[in-house]
N, C-alpha and C positions, 0 to 999 in steps of 0.2 A: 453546577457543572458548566464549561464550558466547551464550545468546539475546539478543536484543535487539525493541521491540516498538517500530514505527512507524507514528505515528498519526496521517494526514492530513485536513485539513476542504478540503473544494471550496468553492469559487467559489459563488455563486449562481448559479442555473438554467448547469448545468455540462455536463449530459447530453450534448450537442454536440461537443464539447470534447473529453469523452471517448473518446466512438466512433470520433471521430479519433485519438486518442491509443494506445487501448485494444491494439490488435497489438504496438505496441514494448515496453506498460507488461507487457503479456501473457507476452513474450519472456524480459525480463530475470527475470520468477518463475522460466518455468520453466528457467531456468538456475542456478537456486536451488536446484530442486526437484532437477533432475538432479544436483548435486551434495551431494545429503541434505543440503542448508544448513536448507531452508523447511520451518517447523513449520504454519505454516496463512495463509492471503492470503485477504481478501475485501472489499467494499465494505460501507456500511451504508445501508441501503433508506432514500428519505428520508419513504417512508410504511411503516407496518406490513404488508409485504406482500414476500416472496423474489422476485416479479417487479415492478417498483414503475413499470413503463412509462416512459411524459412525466413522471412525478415523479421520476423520475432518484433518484440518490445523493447522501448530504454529505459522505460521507468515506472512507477506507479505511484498513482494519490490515492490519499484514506482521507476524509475528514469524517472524524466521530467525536463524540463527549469524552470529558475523561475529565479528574476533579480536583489536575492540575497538570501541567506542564512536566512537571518530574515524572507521573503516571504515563502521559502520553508518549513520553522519549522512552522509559519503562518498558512501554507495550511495542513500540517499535525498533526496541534491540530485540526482542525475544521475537519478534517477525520468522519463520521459519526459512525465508528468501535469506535473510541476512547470514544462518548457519549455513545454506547449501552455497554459499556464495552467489547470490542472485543478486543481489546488490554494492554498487562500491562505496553510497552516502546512502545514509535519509535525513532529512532536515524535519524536523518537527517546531510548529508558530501554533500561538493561537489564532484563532480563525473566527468573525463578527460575519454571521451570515443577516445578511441585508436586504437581498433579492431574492428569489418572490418570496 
């Protein structure tokens, strides 16, 4: 297995979208996470700030294992943000974790 790192951009003013979304996107990590796939998951504040309120988020990284490039693009069409429209791209690369 390799890592692989996916890197999605939201929608405009997407906040909405999400909260809806957010349980099932929530589920599938930690089925991830349970299966020591998932090396780290989070969204990116769309202001300078860990809690970013009504400014909501632009985008989110996943990097997990997956036991190809085909599976990881796989796992992230079926993203539950990509049905509610929470996202307008994801890019999926494999990813050489290096440090620490």
């Amino acid at each position: 297995m390799l890592y692989y790192a996916i890197v999605s951009e939201d929608v405009p003013n997407s906040l909405s979208l999400r909260q809806q979304a957010r349980p099932a996107h929530i589920a599938r990590l930690q089925e991830l996470k349970d299966q020591g796939r998932l090396f780290m998951a989070g969204p990116n504040p769309a202001i300078d700030s860990a809690d970013p309120g009504e400014a909501g988020f632009t985008g989110s990284m996943v990097v997990a294992e997956f036991d190809s490039l085909e599976d990881a693009q796989a796992w992230a069409d079926a993203d539950p943000y990509i049905e509610a429209g929470v996202y307008a791209k994801s890019t999926v690369k494999p990813f050489k974790k290096v440090l620490p």
